[in-house]
N, CA and C atoms as a LAMMPS dump frame, in Angstrom:
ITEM: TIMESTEP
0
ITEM: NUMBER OF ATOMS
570
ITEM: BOX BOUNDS ff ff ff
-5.0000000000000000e+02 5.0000000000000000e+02
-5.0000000000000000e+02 5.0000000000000000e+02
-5.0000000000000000e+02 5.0000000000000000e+02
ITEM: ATOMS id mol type element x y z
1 1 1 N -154.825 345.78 292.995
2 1 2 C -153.596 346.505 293.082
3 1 3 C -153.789 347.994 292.958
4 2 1 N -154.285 348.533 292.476
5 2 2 C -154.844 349.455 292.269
6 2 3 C -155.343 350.436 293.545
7 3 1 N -155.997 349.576 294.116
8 3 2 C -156.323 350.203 295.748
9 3 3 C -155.167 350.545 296.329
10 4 1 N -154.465 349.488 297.026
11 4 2 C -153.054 349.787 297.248
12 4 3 C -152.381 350.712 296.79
13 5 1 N -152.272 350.643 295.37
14 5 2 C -151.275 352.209 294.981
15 5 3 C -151.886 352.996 295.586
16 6 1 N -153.333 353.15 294.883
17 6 2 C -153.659 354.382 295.422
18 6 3 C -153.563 355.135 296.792
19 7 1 N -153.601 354.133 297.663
20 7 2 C -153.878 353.958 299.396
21 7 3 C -151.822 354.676 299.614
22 8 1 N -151.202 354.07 298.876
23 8 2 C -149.987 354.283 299.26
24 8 3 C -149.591 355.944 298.507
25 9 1 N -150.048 356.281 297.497
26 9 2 C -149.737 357.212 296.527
27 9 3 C -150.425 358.936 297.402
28 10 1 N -151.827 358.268 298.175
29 10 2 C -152.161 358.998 299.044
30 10 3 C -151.675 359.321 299.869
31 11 1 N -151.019 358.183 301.354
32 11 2 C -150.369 358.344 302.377
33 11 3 C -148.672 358.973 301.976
34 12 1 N -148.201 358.959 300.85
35 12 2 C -147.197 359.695 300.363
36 12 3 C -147.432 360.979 300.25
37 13 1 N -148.497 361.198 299.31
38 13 2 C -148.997 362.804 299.493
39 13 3 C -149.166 363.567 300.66
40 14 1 N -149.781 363.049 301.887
41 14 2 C -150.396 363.412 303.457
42 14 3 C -148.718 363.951 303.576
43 15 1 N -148.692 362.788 303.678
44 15 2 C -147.028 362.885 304.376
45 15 3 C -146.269 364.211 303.597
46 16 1 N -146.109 364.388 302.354
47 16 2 C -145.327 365.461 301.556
48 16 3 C -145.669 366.586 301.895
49 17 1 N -147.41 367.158 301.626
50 17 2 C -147.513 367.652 302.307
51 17 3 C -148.01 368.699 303.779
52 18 1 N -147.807 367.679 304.803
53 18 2 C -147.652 367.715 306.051
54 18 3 C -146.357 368.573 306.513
55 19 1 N -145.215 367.574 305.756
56 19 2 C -144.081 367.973 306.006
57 19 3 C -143.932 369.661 305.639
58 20 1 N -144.318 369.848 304.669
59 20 2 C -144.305 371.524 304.02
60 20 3 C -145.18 372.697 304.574
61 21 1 N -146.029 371.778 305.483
62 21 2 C -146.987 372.779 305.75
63 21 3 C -146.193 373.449 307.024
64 22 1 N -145.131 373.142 307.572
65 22 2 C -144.224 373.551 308.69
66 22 3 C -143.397 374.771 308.336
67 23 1 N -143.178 374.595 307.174
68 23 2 C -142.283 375.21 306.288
69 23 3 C -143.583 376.626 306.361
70 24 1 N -144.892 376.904 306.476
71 24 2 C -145.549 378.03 306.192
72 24 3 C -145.468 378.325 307.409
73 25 1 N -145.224 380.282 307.416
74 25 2 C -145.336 381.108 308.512
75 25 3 C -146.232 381.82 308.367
76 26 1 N -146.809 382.434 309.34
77 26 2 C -147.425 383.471 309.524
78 26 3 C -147.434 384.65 309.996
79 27 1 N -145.758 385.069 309.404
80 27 2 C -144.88 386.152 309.591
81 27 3 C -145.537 387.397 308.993
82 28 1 N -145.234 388.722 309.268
83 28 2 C -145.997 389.335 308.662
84 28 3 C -144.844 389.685 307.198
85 29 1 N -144.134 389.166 306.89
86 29 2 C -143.172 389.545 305.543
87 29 3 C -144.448 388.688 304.713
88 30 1 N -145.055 387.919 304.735
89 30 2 C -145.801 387.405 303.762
90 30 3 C -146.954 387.583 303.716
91 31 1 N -147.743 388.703 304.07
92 31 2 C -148.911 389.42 304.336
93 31 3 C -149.298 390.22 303.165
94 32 1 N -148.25 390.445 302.24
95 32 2 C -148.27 391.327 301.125
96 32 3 C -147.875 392.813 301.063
97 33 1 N -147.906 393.403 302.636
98 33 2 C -147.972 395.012 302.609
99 33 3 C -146.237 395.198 302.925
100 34 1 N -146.393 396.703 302.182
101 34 2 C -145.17 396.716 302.085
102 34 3 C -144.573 397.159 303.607
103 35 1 N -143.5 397.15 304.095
104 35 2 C -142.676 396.943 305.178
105 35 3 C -141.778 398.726 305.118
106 36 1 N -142.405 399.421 306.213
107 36 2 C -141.856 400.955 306.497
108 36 3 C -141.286 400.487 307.919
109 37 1 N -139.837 400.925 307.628
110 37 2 C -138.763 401.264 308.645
111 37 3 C -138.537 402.559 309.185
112 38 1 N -138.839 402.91 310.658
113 38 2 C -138.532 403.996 310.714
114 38 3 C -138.003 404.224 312.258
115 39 1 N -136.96 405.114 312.235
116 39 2 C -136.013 405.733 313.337
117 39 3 C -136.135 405.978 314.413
118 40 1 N -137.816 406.185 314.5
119 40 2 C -137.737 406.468 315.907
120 40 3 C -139.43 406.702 316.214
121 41 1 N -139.583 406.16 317.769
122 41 2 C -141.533 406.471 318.157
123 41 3 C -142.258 407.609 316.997
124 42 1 N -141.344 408.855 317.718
125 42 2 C -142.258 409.927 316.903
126 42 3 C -142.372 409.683 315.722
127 43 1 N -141.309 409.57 314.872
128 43 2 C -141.527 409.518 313.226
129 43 3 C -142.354 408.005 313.04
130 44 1 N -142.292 407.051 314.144
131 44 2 C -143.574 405.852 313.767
132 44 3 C -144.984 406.603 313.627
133 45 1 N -145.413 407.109 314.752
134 45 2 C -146.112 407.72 315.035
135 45 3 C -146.895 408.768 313.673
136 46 1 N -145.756 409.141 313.194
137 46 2 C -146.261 409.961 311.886
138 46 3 C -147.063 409.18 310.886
139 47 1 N -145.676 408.559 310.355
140 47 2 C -146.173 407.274 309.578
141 47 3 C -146.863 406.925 309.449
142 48 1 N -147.285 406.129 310.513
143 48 2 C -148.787 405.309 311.082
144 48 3 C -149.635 406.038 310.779
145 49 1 N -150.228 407.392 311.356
146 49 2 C -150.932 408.016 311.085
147 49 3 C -151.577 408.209 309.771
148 50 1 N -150.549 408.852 308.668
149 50 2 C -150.796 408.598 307.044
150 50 3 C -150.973 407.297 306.615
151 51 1 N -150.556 405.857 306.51
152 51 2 C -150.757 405.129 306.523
153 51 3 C -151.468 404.07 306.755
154 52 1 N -151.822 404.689 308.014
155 52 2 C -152.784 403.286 308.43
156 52 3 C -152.656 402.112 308.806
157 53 1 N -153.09 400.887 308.445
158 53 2 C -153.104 400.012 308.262
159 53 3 C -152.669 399.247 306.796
160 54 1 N -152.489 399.687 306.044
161 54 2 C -152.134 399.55 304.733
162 54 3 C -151.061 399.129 304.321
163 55 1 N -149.839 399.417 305.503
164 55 2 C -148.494 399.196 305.705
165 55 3 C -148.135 398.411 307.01
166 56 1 N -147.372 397.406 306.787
167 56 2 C -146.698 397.344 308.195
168 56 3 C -145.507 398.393 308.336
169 57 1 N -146.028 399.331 309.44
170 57 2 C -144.801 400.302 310.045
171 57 3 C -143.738 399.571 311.576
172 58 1 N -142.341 399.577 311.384
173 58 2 C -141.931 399.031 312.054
174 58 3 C -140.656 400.314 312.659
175 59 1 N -140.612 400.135 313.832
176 59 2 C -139.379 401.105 314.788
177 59 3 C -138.14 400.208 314.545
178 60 1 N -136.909 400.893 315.09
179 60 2 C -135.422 400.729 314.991
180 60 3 C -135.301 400.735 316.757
181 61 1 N -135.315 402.283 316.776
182 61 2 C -134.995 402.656 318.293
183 61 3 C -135.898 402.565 319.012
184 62 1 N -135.122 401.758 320.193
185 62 2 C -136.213 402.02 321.442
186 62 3 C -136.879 403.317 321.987
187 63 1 N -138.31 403.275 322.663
188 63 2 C -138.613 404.46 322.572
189 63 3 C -138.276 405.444 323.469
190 64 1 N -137.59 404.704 324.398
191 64 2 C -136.913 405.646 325.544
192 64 3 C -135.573 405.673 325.459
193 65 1 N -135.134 406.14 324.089
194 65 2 C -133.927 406.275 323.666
195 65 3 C -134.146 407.47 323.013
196 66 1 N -132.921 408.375 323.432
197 66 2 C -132.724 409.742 322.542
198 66 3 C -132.37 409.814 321.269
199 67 1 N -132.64 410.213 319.965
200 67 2 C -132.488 410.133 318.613
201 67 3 C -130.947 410.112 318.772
202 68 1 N -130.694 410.844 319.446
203 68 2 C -129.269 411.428 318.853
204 68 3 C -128.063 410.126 319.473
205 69 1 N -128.379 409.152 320.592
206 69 2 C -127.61 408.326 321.203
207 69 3 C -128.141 406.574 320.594
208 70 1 N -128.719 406.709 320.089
209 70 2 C -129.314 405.191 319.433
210 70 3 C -128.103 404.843 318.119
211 71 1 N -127.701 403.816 317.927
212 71 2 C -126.584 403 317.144
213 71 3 C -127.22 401.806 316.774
214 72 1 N -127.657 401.209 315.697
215 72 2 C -128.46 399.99 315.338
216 72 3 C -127.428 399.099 315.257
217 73 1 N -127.879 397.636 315.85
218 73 2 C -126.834 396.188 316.16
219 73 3 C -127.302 395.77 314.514
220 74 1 N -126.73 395.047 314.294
221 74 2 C -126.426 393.921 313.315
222 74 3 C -127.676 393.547 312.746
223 75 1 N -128.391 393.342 313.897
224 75 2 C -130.073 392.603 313.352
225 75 3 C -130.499 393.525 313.086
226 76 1 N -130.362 395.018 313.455
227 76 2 C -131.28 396.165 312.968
228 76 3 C -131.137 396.341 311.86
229 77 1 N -129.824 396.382 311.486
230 77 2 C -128.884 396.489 309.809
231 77 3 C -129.504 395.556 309.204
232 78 1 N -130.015 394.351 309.463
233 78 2 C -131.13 393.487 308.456
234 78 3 C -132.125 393.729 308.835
235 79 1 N -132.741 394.317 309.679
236 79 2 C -134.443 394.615 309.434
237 79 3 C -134.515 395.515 308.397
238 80 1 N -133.615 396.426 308.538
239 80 2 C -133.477 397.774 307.96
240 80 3 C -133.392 397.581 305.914
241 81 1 N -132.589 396.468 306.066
242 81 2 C -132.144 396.011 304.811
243 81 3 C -133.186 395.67 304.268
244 82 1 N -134.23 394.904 304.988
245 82 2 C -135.651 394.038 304.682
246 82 3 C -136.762 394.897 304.411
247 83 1 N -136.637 396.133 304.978
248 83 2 C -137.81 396.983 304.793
249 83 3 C -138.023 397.568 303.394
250 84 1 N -138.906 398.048 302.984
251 84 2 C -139.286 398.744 301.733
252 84 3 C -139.17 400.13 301.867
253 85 1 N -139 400.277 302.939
254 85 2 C -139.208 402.08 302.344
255 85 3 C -138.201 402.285 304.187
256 86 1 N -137.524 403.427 304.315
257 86 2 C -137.146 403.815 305.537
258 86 3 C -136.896 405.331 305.698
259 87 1 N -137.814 405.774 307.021
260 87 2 C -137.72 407.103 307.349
261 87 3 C -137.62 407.935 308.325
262 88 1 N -136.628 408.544 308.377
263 88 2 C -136.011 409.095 309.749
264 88 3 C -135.88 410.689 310.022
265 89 1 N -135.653 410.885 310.966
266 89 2 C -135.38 412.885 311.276
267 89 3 C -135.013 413.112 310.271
268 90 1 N -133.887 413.651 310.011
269 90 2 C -132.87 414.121 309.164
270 90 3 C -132.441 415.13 310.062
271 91 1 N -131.776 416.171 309.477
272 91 2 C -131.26 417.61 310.367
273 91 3 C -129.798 417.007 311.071
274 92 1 N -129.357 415.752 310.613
275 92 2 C -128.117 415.078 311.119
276 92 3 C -128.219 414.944 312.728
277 93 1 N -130.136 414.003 312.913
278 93 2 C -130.075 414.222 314.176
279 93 3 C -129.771 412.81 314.547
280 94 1 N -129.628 411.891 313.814
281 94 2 C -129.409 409.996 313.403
282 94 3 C -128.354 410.276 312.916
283 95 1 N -126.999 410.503 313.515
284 95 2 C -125.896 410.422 312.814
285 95 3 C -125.15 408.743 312.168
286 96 1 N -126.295 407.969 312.339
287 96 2 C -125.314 406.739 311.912
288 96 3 C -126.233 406.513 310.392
289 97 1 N -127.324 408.014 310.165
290 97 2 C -128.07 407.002 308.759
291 97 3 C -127.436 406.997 307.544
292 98 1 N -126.414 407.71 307.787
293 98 2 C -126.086 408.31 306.123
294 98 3 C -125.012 407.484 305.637
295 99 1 N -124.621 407.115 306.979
296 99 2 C -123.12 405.82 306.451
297 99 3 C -123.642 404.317 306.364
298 100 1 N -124.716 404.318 307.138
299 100 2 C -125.012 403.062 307.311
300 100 3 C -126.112 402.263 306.047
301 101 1 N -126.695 403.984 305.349
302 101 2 C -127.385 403.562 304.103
303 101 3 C -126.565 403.791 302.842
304 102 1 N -125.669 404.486 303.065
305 102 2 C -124.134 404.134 301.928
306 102 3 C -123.593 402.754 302.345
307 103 1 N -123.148 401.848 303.236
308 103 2 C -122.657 400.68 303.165
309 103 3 C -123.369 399.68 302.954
310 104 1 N -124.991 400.233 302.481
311 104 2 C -125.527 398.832 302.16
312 104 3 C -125.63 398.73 300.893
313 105 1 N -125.547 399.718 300.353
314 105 2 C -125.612 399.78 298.763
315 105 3 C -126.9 399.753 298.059
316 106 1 N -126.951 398.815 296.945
317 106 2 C -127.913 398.855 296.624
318 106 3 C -129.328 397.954 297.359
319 107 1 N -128.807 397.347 298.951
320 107 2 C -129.519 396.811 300.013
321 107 3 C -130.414 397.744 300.625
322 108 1 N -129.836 398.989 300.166
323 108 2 C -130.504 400.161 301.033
324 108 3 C -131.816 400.086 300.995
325 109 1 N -132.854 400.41 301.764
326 109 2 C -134.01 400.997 301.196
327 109 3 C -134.155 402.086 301.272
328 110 1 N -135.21 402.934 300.02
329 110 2 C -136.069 403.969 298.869
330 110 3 C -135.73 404.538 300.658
331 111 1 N -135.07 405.535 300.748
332 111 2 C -135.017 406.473 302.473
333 111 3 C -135.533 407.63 302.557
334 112 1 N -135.931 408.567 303.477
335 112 2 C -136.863 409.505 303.208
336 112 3 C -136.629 410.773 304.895
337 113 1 N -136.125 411.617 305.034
338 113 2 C -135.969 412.694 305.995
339 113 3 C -137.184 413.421 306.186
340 114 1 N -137.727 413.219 307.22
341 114 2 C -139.193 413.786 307.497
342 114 3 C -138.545 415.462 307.924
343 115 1 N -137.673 415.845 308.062
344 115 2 C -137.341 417.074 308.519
345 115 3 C -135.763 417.39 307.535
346 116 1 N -136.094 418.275 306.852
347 116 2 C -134.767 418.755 305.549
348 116 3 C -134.481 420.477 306.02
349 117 1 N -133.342 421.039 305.877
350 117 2 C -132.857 422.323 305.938
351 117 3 C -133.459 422.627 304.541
352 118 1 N -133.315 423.992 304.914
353 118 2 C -133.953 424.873 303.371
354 118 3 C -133.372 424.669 302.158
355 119 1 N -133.552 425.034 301.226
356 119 2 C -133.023 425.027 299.958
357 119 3 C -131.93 425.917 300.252
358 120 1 N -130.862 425.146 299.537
359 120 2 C -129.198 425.995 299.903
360 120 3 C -128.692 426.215 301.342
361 121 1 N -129.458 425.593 302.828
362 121 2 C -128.711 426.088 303.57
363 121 3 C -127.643 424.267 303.898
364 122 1 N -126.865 424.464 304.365
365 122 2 C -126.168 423.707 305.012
366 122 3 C -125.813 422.774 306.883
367 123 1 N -126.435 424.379 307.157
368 123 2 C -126.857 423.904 308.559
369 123 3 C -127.906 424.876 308.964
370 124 1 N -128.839 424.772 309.798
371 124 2 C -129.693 425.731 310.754
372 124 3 C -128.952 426.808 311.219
373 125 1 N -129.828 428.063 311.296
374 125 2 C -129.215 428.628 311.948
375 125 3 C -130.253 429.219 313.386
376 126 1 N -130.095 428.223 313.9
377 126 2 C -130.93 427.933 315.589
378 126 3 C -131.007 428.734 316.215
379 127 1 N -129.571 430.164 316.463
380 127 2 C -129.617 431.11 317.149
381 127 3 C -130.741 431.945 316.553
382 128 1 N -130.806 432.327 315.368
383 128 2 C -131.631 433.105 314.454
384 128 3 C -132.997 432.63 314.628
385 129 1 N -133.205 431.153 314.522
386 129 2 C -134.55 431.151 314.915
387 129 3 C -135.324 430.972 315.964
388 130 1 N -133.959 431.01 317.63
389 130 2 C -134.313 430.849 318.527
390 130 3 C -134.822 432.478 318.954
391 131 1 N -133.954 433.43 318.17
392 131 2 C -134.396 434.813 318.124
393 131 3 C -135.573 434.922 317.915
394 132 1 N -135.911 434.39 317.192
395 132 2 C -137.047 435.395 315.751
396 132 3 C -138.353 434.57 317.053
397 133 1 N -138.101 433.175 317.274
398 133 2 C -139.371 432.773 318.483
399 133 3 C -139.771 433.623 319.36
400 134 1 N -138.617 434.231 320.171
401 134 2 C -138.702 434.731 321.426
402 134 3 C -139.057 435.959 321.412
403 135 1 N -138.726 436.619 319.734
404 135 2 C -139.243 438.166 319.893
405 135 3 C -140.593 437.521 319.8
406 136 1 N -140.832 436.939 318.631
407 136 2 C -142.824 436.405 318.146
408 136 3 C -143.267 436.253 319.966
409 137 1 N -142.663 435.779 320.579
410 137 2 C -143.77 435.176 322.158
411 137 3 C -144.061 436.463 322.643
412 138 1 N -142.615 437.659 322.806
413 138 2 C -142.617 438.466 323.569
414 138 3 C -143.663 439.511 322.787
415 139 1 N -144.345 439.446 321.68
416 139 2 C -144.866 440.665 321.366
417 139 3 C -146.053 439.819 321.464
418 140 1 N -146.625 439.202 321.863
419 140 2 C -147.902 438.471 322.367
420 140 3 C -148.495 439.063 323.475
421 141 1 N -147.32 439.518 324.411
422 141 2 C -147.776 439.756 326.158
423 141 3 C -148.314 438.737 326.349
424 142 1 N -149.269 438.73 327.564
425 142 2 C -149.515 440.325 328.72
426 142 3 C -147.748 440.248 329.145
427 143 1 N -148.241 441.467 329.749
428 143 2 C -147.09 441.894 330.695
429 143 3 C -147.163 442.429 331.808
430 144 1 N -146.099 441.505 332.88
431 144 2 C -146.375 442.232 334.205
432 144 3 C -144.534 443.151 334.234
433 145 1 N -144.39 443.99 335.303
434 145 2 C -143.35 444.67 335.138
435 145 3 C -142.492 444.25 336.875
436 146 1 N -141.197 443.913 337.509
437 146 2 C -141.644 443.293 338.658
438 146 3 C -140.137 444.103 339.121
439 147 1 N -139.224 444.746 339.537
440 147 2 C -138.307 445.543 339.683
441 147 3 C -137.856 444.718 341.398
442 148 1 N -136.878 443.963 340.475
443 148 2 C -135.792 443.469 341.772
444 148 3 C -134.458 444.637 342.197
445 149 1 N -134.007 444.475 343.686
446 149 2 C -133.025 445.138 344.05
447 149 3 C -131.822 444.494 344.122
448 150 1 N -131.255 444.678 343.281
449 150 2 C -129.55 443.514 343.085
450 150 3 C -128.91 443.924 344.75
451 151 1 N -128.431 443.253 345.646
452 151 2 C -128.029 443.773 346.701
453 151 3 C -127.15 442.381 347.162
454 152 1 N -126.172 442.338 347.058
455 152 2 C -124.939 441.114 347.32
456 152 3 C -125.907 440.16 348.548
457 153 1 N -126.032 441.186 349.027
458 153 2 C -126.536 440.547 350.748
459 153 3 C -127.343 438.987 350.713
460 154 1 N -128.545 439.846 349.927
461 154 2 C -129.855 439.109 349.677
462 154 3 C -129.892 438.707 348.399
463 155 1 N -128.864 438.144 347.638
464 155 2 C -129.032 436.915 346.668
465 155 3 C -129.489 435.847 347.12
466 156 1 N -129.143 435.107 348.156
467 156 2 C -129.806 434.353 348.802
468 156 3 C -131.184 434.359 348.909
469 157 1 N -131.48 435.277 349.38
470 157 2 C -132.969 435.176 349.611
471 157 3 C -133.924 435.603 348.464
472 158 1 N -133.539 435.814 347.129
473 158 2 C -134.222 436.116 346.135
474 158 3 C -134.906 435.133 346.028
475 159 1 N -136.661 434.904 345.359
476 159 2 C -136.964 434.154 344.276
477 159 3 C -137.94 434.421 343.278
478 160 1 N -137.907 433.587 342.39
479 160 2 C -138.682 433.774 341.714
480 160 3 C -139.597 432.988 340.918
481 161 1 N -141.033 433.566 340.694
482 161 2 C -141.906 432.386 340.664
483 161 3 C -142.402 432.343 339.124
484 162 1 N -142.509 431.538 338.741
485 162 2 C -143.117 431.909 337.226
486 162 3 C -144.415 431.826 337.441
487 163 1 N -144.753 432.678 336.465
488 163 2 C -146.406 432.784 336.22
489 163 3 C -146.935 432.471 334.743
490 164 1 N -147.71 432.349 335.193
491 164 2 C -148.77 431.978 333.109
492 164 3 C -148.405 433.218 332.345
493 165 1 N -147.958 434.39 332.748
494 165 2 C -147.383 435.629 331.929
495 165 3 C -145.8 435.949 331.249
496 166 1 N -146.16 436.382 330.453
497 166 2 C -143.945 437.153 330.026
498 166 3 C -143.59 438.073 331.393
499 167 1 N -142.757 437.404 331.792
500 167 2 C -142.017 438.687 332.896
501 167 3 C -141.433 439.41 331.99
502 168 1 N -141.068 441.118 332.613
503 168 2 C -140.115 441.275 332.049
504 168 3 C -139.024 442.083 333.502
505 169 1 N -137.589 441.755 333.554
506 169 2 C -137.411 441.501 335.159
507 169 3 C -136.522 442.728 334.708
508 170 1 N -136.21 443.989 335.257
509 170 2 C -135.446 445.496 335.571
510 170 3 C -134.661 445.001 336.894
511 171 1 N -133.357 445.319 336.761
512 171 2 C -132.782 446.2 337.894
513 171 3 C -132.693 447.691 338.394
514 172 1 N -132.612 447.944 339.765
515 172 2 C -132.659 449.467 339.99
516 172 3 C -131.517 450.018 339.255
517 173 1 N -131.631 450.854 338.963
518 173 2 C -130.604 452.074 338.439
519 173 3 C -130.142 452.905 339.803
520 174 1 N -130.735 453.269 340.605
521 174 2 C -130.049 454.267 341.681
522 174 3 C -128.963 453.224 342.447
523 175 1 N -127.846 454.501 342.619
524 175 2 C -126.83 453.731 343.711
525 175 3 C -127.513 453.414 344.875
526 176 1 N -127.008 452.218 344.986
527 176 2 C -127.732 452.139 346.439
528 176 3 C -126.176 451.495 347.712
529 177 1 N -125.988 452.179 348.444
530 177 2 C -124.868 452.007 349.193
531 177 3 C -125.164 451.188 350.716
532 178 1 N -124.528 450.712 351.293
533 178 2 C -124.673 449.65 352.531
534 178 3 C -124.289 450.598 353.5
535 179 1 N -124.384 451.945 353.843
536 179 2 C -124.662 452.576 354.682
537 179 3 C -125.668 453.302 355.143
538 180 1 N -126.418 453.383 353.902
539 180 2 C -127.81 454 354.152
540 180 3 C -128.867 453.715 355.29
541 181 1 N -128.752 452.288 355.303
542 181 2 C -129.176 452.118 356.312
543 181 3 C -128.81 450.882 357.174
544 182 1 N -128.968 449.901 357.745
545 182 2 C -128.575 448.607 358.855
546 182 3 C -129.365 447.655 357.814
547 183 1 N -129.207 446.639 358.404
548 183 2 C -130.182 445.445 358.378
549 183 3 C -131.387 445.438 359.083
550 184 1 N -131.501 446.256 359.932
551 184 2 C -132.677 446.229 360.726
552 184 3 C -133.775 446.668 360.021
553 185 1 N -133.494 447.621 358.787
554 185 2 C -134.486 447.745 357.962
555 185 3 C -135.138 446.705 357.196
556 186 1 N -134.384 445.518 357.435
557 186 2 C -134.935 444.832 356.255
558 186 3 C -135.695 443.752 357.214
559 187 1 N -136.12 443.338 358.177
560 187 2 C -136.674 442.694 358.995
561 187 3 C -137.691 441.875 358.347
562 188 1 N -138.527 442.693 357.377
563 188 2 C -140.104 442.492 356.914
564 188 3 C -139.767 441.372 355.983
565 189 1 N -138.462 441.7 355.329
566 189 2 C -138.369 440.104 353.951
567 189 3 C -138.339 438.808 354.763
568 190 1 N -138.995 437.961 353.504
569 190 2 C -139.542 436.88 354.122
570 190 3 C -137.625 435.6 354.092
């Protein structure tokens, strides 16, 4: 009798578990590393970089999606929930992160703005630093000097080509009047 149990006590076990071994995934949530959520290619891209391998880093937005037009569905709102750590632009360029990590509460995850305004400012001020760029390029040179003739006529036929240099583009200063001379003078423009 003894055999028997045993024979049966065994084929109970196989069977128990068999059944459980279905039940194991090989998801990466059970890999051990912690789980980084983040907003978008580039800021994956960052991530990854510091990280490594050490982390699973995971995207939200598709990558041929503009930061500023991406809205996460339902399932994103639980990946998002699932992750350990989550990190995005900032500069209020993800306008759905700030409500969407206030309505999860304490679901949120530890969140992190790879890009912050200065201490005390409130918003950029873009004109100012679109200034302060353009003087920095322009005092770089070279410089070529290239003196167009504003003339109603030949707007049309203006162009202009960019070059690897800073233009810097003058109009004439002298009057120039439409009697001076015909059109026949101007034959030579292309």
């Amino acid at each position: 009798m003894r055999k028997s149990t045993l024979q049966v006590l065994l084929t109970a076990s196989i069977l128990i578990f068999s059944s459980l071994a279905g039940c194991l995934g090989d998801d990466e949530e059970g890999d051990g590393k912690v789980t980084i959520m983040t907003s978008t290619y580039h800021v994956e891209q960052i991530v990854s970089a510091i990280v490594g391998d050490t982390m699973n880093v995971e995207i939200l937005a598709p990558s041929n999606m503009p930061v500023h037009d991406f809205e996460p569905s339902a399932d994103d709102v639980i990946r998002l929930a699932n992750s350990d750590m989550f990190f995005y632009h900032g500069l209020g360029l993800e306008t759905w992160v700030d409500a969407k990590l206030a309505s999860m509460g304490d679901d949120a995850p530890t969140s992190f703005a790879t890009h912050r305004l200065p201490a005390g400012q409130v918003a950029l001020d873009y004109e100012g630093m679109l200034k302060t760029q353009i003087c920095e390029l322009l005092a770089e040179g070279p410089y070529e000097t290239n003196e167009l003739e504003s003339v109603d006529y030949h707007a049309d036929d203006l162009e202009l080509h960019a070059e690897p240099v800073t233009h810097t583009l003058s109009y004439a200063t002298h009057e120039h009047s439409f009697g001076d001379h015909d059109e026949d003078d101007h034959d030579d423009h292309d």
